[in-house]
PDB file of N, CA, C and O in Angstrom:
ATOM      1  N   UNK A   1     -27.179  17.701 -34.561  1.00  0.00           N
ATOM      2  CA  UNK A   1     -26.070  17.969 -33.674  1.00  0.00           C
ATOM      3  C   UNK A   1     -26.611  18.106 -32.257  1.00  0.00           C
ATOM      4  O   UNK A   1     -27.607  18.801 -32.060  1.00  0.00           O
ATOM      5  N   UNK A   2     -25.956  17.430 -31.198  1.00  0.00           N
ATOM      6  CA  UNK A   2     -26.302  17.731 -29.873  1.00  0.00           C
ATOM      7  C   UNK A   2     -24.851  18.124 -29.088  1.00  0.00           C
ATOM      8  O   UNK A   2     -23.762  17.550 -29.093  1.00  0.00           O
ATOM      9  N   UNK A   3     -25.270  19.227 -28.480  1.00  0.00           N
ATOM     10  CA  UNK A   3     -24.165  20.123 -27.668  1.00  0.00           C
ATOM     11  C   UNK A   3     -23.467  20.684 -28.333  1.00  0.00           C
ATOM     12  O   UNK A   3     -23.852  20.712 -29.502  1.00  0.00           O
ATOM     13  N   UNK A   4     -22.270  21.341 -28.078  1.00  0.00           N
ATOM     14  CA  UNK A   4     -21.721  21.947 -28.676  1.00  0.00           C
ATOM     15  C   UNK A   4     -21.331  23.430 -28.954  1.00  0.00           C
ATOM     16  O   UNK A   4     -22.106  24.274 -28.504  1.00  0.00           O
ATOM     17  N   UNK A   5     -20.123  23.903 -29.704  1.00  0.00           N
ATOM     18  CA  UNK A   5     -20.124  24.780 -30.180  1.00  0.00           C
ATOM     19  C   UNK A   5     -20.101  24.933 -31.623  1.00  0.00           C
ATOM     20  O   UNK A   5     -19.339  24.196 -32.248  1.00  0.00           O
ATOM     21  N   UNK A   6     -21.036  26.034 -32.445  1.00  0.00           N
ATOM     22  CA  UNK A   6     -21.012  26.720 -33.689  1.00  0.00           C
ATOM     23  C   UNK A   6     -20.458  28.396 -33.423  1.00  0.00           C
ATOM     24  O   UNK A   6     -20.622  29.346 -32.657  1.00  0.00           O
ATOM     25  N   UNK A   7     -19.590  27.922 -34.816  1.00  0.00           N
ATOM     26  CA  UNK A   7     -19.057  29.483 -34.878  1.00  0.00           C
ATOM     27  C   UNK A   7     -18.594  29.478 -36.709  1.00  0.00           C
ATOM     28  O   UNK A   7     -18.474  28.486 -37.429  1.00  0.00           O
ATOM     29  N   UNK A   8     -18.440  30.675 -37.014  1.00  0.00           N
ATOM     30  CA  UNK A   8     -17.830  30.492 -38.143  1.00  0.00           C
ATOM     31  C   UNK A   8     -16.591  31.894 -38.256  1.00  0.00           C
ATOM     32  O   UNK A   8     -16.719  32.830 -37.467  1.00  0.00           O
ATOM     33  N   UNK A   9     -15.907  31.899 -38.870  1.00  0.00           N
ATOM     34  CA  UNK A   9     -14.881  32.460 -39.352  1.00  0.00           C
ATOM     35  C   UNK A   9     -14.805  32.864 -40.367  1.00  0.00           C
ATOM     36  O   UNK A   9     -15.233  32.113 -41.243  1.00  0.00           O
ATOM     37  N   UNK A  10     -14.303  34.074 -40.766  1.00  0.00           N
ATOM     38  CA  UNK A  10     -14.033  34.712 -42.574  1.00  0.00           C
ATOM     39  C   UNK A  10     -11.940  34.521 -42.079  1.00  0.00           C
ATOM     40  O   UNK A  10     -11.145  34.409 -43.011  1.00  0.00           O
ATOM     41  N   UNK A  11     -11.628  34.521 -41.187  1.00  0.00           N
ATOM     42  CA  UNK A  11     -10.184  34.515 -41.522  1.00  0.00           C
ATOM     43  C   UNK A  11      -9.485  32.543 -41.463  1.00  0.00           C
ATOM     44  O   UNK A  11      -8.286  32.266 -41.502  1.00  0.00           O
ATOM     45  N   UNK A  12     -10.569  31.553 -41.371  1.00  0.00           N
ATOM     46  CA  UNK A  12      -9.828  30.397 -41.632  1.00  0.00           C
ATOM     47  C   UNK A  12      -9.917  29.836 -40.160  1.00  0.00           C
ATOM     48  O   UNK A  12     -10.899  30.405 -39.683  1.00  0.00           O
ATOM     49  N   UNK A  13      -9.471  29.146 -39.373  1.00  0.00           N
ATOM     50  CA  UNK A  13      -9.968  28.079 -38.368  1.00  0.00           C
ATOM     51  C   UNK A  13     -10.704  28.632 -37.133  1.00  0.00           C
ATOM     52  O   UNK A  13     -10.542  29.836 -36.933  1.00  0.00           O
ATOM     53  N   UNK A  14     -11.373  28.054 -36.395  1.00  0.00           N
ATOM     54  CA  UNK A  14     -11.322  28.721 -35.115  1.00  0.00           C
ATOM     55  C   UNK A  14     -11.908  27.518 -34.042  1.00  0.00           C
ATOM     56  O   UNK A  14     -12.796  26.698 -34.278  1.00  0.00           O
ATOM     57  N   UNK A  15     -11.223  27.666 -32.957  1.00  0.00           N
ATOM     58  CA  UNK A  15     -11.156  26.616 -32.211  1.00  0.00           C
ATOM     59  C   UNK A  15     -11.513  26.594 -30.875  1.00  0.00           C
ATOM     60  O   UNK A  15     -10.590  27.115 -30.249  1.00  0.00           O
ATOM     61  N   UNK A  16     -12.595  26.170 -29.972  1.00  0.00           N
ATOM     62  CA  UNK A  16     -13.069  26.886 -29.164  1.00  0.00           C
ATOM     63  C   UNK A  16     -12.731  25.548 -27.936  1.00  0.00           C
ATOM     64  O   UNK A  16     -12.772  24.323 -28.055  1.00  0.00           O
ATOM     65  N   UNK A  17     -12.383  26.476 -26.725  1.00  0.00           N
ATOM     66  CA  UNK A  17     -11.985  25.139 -25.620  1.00  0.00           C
ATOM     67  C   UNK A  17     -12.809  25.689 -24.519  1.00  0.00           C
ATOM     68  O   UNK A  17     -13.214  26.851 -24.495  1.00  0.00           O
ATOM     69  N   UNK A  18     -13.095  24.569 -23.376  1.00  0.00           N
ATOM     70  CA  UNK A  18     -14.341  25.015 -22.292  1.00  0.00           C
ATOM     71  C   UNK A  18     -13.337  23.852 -21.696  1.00  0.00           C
ATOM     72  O   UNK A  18     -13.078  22.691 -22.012  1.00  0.00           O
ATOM     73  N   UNK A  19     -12.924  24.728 -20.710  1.00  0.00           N
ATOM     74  CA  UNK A  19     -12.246  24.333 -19.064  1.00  0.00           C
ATOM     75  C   UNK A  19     -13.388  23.958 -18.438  1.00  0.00           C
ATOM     76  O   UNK A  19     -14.428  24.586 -18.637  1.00  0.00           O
ATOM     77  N   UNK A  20     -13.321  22.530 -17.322  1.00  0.00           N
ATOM     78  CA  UNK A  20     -14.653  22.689 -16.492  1.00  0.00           C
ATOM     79  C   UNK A  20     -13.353  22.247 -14.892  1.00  0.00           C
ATOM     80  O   UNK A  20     -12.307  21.628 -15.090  1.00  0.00           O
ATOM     81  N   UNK A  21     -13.612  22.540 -14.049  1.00  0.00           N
ATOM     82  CA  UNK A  21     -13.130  22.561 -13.041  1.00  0.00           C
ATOM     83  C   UNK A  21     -13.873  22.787 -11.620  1.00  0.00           C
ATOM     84  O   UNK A  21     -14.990  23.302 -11.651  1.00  0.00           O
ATOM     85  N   UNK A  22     -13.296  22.420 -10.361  1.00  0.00           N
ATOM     86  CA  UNK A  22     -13.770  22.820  -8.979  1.00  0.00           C
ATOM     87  C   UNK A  22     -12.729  23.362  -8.274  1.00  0.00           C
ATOM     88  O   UNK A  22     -11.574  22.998  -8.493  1.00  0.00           O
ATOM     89  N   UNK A  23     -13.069  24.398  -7.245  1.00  0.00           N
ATOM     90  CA  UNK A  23     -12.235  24.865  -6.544  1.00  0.00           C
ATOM     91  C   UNK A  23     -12.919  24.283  -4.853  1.00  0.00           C
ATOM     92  O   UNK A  23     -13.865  23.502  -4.753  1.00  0.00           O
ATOM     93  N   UNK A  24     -12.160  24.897  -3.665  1.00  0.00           N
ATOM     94  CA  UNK A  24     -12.532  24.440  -2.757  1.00  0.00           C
ATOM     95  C   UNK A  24     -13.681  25.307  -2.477  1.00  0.00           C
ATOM     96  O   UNK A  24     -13.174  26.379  -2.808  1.00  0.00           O
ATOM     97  N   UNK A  25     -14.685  25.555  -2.160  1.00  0.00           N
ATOM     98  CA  UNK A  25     -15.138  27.352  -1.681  1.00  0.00           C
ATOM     99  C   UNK A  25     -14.684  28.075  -0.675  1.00  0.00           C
ATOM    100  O   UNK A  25     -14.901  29.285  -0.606  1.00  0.00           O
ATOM    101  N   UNK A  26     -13.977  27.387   0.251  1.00  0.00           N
ATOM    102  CA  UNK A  26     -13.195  28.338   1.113  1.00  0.00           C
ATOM    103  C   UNK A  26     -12.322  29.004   0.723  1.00  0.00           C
ATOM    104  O   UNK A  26     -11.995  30.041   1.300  1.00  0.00           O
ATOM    105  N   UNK A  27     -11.513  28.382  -0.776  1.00  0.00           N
ATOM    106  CA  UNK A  27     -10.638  29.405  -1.480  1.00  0.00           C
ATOM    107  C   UNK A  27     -10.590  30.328  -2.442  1.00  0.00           C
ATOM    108  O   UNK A  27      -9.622  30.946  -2.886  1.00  0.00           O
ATOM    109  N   UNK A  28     -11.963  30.374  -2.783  1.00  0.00           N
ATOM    110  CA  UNK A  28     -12.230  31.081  -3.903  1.00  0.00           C
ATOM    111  C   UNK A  28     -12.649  32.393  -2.985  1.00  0.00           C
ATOM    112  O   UNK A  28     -13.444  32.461  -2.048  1.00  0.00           O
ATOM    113  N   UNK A  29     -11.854  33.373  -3.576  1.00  0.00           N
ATOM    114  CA  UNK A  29     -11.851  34.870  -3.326  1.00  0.00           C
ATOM    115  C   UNK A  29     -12.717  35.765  -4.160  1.00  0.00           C
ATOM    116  O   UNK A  29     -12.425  35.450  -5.313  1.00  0.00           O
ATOM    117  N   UNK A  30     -13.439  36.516  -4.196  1.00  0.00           N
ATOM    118  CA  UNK A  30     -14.408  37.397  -5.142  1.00  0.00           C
ATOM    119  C   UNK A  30     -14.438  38.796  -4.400  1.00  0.00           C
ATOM    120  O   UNK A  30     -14.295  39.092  -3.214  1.00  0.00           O
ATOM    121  N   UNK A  31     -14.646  39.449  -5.389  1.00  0.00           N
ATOM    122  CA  UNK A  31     -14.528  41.280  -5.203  1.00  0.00           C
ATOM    123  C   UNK A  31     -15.915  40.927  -4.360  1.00  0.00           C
ATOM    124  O   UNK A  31     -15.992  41.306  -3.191  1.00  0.00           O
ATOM    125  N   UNK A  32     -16.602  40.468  -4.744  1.00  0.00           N
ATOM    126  CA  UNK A  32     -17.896  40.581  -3.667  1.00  0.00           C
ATOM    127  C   UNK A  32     -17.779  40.783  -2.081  1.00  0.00           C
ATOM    128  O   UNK A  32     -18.572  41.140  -1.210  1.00  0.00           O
ATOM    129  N   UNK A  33     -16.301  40.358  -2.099  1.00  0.00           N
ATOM    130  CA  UNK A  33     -16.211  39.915  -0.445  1.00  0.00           C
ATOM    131  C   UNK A  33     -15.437  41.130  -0.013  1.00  0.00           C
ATOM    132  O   UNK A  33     -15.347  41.356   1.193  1.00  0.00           O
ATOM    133  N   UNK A  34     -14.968  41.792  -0.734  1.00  0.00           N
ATOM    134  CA  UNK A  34     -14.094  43.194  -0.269  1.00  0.00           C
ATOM    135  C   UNK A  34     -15.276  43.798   0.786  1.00  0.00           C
ATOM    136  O   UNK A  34     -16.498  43.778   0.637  1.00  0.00           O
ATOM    137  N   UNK A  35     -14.434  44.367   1.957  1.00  0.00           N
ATOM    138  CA  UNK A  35     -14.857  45.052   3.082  1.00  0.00           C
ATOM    139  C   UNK A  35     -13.664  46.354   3.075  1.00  0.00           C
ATOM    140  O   UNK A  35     -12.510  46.284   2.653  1.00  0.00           O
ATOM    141  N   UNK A  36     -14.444  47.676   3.758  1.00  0.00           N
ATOM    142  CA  UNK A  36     -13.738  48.781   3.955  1.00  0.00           C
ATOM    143  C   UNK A  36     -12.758  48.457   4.965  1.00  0.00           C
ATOM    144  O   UNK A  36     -12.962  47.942   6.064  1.00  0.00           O
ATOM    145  N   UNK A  37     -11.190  48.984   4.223  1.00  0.00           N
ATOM    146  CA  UNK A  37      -9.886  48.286   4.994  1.00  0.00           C
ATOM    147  C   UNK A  37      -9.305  47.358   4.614  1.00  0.00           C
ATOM    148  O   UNK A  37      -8.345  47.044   5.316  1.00  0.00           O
ATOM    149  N   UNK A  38      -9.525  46.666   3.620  1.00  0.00           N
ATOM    150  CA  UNK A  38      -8.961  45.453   2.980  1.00  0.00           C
ATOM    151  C   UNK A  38      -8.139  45.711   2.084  1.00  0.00           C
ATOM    152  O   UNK A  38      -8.467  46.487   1.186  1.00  0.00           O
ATOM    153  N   UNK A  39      -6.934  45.156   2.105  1.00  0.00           N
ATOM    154  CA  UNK A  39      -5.900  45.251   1.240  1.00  0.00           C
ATOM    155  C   UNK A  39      -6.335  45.122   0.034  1.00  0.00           C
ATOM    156  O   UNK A  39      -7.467  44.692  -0.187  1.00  0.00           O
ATOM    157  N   UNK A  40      -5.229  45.589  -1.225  1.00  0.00           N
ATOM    158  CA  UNK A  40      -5.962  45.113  -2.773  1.00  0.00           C
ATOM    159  C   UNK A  40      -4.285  44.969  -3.023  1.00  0.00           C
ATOM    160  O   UNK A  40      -3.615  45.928  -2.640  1.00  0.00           O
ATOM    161  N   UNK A  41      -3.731  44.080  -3.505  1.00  0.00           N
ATOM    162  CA  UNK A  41      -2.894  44.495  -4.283  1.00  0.00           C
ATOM    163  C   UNK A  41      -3.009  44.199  -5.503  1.00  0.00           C
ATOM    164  O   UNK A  41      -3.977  43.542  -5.888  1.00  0.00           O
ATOM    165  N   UNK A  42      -1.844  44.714  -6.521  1.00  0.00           N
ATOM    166  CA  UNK A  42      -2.584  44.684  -7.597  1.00  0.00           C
ATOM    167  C   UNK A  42      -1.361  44.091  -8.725  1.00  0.00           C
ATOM    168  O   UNK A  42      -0.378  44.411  -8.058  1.00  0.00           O
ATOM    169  N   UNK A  43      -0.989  43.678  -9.526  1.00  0.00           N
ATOM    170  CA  UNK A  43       0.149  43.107 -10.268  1.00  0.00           C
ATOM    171  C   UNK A  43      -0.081  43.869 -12.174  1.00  0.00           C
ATOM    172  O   UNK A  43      -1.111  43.810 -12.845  1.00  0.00           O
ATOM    173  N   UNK A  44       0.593  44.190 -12.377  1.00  0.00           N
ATOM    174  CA  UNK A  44       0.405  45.062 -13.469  1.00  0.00           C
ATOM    175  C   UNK A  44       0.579  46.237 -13.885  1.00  0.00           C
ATOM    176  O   UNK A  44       1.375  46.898 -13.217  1.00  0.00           O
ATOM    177  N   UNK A  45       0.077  46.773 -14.823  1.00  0.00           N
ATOM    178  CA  UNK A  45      -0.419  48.354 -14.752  1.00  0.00           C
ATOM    179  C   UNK A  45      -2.081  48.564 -15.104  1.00  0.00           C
ATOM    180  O   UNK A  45      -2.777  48.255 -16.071  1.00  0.00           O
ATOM    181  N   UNK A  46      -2.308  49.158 -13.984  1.00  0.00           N
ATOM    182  CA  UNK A  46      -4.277  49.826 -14.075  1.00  0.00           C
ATOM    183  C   UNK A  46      -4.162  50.300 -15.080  1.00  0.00           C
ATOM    184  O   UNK A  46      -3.188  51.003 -15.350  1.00  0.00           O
ATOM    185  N   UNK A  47      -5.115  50.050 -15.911  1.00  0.00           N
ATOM    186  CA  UNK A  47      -5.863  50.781 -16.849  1.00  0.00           C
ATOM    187  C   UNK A  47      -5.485  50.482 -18.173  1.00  0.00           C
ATOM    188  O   UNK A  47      -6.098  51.142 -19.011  1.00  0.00           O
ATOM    189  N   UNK A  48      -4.411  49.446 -18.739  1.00  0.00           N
ATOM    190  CA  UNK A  48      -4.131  49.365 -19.693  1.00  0.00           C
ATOM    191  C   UNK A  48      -5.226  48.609 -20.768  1.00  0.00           C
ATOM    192  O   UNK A  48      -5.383  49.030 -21.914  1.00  0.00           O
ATOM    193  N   UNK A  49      -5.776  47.721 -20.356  1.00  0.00           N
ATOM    194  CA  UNK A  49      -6.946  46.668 -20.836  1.00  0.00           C
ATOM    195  C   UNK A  49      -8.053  48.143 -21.430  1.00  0.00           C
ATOM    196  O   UNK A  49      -8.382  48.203 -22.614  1.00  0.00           O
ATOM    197  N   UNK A  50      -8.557  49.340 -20.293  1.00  0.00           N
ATOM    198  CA  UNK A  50      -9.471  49.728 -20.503  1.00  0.00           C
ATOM    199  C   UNK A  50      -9.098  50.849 -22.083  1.00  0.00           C
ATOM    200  O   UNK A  50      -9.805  51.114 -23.056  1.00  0.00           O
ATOM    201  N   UNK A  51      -7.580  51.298 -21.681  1.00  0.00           N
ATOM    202  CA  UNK A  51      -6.932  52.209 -22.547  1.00  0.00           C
ATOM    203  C   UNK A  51      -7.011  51.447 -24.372  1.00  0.00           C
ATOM    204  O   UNK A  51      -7.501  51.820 -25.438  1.00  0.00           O
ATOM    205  N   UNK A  52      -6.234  50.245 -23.908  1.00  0.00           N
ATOM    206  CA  UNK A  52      -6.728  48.868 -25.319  1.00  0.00           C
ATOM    207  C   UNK A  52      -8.175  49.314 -25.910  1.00  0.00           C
ATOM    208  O   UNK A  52      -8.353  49.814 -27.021  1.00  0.00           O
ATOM    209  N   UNK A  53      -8.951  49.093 -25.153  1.00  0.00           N
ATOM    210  CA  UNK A  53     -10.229  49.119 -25.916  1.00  0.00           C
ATOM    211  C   UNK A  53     -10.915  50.521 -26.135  1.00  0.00           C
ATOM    212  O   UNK A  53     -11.927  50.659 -26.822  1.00  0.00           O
ATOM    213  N   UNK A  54     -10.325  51.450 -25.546  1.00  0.00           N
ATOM    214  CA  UNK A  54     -10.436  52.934 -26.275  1.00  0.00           C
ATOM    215  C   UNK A  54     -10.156  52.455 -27.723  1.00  0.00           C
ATOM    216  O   UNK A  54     -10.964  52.171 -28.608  1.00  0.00           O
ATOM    217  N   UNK A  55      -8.157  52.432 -27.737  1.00  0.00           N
ATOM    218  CA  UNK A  55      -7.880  52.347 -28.958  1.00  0.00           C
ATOM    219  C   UNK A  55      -8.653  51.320 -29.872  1.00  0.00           C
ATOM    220  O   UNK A  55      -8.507  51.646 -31.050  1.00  0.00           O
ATOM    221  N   UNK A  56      -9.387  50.244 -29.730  1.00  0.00           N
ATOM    222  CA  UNK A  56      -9.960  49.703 -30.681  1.00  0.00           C
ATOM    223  C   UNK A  56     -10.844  50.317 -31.230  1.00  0.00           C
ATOM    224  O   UNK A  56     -10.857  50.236 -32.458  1.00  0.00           O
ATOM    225  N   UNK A  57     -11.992  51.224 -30.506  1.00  0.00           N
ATOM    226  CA  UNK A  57     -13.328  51.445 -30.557  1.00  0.00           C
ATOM    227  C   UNK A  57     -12.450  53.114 -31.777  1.00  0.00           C
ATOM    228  O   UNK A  57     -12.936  53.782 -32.690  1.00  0.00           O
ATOM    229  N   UNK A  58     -11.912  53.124 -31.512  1.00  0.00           N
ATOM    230  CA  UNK A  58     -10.950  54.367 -32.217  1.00  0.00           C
ATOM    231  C   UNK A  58     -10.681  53.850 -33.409  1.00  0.00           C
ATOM    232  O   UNK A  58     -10.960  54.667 -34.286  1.00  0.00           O
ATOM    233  N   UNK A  59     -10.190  52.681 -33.899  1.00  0.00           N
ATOM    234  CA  UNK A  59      -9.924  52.123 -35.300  1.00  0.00           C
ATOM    235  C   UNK A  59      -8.697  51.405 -35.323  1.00  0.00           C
ATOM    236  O   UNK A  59      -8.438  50.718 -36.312  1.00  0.00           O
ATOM    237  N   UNK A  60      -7.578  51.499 -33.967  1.00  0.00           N
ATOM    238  CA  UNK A  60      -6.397  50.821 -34.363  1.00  0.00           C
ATOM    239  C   UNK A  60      -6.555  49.507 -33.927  1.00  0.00           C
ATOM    240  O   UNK A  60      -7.224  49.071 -32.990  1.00  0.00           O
ATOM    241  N   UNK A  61      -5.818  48.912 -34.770  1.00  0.00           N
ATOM    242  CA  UNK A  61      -6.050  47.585 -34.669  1.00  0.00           C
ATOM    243  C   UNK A  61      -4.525  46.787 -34.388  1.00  0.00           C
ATOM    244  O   UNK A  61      -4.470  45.778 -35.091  1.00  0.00           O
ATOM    245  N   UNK A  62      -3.575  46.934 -33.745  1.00  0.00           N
ATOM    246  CA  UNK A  62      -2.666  46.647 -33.041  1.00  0.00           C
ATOM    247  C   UNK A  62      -1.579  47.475 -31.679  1.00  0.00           C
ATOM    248  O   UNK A  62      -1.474  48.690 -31.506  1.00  0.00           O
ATOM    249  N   UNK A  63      -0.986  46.528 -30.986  1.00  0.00           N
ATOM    250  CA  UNK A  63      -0.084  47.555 -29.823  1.00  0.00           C
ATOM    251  C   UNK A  63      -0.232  46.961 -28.794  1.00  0.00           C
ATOM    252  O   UNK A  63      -1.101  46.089 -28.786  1.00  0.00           O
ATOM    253  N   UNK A  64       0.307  47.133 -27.945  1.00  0.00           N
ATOM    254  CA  UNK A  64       1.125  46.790 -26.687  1.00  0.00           C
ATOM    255  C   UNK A  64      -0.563  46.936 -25.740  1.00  0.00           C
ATOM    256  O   UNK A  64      -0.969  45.986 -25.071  1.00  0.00           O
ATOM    257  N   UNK A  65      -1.095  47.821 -25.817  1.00  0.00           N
ATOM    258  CA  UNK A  65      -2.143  48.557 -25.064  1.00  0.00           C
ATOM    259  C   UNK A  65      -3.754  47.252 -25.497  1.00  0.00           C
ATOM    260  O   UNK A  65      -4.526  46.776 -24.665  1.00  0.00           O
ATOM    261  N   UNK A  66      -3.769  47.015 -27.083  1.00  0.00           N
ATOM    262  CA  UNK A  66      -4.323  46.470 -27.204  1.00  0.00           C
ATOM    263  C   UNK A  66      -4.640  45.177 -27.403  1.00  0.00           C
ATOM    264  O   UNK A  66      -5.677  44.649 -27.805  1.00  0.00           O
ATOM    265  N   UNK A  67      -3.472  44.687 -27.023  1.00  0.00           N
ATOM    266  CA  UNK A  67      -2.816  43.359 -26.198  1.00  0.00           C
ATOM    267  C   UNK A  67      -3.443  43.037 -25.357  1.00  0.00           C
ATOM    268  O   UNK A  67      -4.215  42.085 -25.244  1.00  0.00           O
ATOM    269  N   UNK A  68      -3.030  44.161 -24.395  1.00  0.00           N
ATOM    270  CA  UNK A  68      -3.512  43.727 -22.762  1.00  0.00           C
ATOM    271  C   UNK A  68      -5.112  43.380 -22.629  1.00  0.00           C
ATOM    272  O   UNK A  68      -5.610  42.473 -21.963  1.00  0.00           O
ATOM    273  N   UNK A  69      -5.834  44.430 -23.515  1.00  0.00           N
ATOM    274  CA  UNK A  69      -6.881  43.819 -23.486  1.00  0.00           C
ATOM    275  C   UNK A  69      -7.596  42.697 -24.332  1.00  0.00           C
ATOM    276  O   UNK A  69      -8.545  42.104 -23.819  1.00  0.00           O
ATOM    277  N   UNK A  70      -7.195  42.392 -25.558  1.00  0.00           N
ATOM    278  CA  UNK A  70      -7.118  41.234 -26.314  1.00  0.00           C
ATOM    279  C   UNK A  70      -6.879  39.768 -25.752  1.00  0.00           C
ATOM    280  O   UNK A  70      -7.562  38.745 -25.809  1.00  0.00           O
ATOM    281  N   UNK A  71      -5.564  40.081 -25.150  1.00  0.00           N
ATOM    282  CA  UNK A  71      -4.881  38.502 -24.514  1.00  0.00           C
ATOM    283  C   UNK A  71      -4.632  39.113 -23.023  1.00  0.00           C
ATOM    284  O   UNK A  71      -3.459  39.390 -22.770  1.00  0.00           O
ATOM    285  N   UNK A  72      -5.486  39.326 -22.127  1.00  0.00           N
ATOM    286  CA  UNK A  72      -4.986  39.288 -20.830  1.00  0.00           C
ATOM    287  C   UNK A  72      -3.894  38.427 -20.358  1.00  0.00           C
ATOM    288  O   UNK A  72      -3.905  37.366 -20.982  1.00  0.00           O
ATOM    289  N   UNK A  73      -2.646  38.516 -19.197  1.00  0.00           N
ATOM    290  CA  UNK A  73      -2.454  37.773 -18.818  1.00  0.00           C
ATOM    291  C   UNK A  73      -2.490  37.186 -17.409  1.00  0.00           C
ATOM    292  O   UNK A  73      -1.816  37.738 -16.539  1.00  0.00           O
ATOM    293  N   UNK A  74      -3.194  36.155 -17.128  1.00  0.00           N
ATOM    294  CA  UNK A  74      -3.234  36.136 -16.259  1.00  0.00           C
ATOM    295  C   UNK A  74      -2.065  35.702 -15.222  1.00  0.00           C
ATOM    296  O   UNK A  74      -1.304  34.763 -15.451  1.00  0.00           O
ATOM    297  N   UNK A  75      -2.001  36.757 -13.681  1.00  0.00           N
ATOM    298  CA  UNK A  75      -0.799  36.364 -13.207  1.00  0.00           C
ATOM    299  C   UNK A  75      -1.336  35.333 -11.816  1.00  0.00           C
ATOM    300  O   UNK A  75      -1.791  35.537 -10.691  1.00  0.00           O
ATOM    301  N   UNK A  76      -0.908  33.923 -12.817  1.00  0.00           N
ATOM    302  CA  UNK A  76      -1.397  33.141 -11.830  1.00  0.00           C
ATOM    303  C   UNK A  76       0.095  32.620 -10.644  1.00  0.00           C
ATOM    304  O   UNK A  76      -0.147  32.162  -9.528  1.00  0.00           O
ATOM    305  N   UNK A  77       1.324  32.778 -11.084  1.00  0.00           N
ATOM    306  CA  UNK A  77       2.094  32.849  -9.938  1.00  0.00           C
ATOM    307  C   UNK A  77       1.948  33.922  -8.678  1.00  0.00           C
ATOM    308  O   UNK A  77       2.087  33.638  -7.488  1.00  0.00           O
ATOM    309  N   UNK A  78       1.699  34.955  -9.119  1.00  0.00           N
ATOM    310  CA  UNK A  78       1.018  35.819  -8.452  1.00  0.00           C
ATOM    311  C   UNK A  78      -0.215  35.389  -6.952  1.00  0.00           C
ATOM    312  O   UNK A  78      -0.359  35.299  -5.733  1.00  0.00           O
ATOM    313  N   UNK A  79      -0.807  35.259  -8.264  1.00  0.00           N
ATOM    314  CA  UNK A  79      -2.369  34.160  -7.039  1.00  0.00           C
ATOM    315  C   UNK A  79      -2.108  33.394  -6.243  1.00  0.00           C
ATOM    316  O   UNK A  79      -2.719  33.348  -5.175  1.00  0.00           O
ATOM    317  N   UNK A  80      -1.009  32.490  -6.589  1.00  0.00           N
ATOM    318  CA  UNK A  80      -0.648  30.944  -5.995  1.00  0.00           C
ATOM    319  C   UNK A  80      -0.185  31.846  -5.193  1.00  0.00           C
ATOM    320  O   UNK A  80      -1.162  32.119  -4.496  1.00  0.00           O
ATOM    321  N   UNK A  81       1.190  32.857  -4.642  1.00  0.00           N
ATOM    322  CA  UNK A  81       1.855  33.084  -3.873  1.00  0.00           C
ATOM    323  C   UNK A  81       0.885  34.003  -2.764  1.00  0.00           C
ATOM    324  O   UNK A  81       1.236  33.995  -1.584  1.00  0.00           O
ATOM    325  N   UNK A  82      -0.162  34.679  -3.111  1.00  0.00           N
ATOM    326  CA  UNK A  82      -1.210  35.059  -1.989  1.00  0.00           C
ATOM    327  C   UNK A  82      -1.577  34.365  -1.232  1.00  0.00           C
ATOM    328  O   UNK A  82      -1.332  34.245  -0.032  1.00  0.00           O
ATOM    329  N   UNK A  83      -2.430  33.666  -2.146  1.00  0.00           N
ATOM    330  CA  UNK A  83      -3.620  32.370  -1.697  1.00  0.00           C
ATOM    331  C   UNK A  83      -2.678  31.245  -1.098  1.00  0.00           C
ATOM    332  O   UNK A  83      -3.515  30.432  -0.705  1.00  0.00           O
ATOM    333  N   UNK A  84      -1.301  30.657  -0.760  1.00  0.00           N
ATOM    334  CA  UNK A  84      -0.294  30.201  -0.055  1.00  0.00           C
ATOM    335  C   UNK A  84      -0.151  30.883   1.098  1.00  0.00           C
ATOM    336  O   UNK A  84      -0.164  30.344   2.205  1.00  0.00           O
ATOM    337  N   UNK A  85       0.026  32.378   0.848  1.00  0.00           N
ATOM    338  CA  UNK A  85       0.269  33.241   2.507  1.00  0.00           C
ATOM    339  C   UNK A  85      -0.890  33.407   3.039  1.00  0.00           C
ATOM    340  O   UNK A  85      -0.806  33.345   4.265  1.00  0.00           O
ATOM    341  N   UNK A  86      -2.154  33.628   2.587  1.00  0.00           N
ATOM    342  CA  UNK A  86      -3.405  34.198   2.889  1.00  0.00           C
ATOM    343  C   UNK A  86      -3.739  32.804   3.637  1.00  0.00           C
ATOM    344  O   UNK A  86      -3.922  33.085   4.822  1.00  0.00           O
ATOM    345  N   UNK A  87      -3.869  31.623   3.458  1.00  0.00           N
ATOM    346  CA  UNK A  87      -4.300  30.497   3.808  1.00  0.00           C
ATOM    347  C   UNK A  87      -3.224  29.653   4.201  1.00  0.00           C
ATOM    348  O   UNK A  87      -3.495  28.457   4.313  1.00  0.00           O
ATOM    349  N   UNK A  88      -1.428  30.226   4.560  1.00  0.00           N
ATOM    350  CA  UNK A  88      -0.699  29.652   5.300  1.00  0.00           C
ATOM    351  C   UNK A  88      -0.922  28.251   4.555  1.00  0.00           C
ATOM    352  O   UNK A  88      -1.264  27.380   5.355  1.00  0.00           O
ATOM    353  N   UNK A  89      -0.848  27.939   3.622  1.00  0.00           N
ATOM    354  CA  UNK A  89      -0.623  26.416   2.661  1.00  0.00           C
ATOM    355  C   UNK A  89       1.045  26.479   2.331  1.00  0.00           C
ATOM    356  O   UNK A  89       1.816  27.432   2.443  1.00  0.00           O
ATOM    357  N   UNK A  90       1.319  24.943   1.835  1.00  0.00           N
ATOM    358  CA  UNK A  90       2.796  24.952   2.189  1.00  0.00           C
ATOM    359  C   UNK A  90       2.883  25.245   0.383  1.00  0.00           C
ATOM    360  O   UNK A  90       3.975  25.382  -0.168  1.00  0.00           O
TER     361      UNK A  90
END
């Protein structure tokens, strides 16, 4: 075998996908770049992802909480409508 992914499963299929993509670098934003005074906003509720994985490490194994951190979602209308005002794009 050359390249690839191996994995195996005890519950039956599993299916693994690899996005490859480019962005511009002038638009790519990173916490790295935060300076004191910079806005954050934020879309969601804080802390639910971290609260999720309490409850896992605890033993439950379903819920709303452990969702968020399971299946994030990402709010990419969100992004688009920043990164549009932030960079004045139409």
């Amino acid at each position: 075998m050359i390249g690839g992914d191996t994995c195996s499963s005890k519950g039956g299929l599993a299916i693994s996908v690899t996005a490859i993509g480019e962005q511009l670098p002038q638009l790519v934003v990173q916490r790295s770049g935060a300076r004191p005074g910079d806005l954050i906003f934020v879309t969601g509720t804080i802390g639910d992802s971290a609260l999720g994985l309490e409850l896992l490490r605890h033993g439950e194994k379903i819920g709303p909480l452990i969702s968020r951190h399971l299946d994030p979602e990402p709010r990419l209308s969100a992004g688009i409508a920043w990164q549009r005002r932030v960079w004045q794009l139409p």
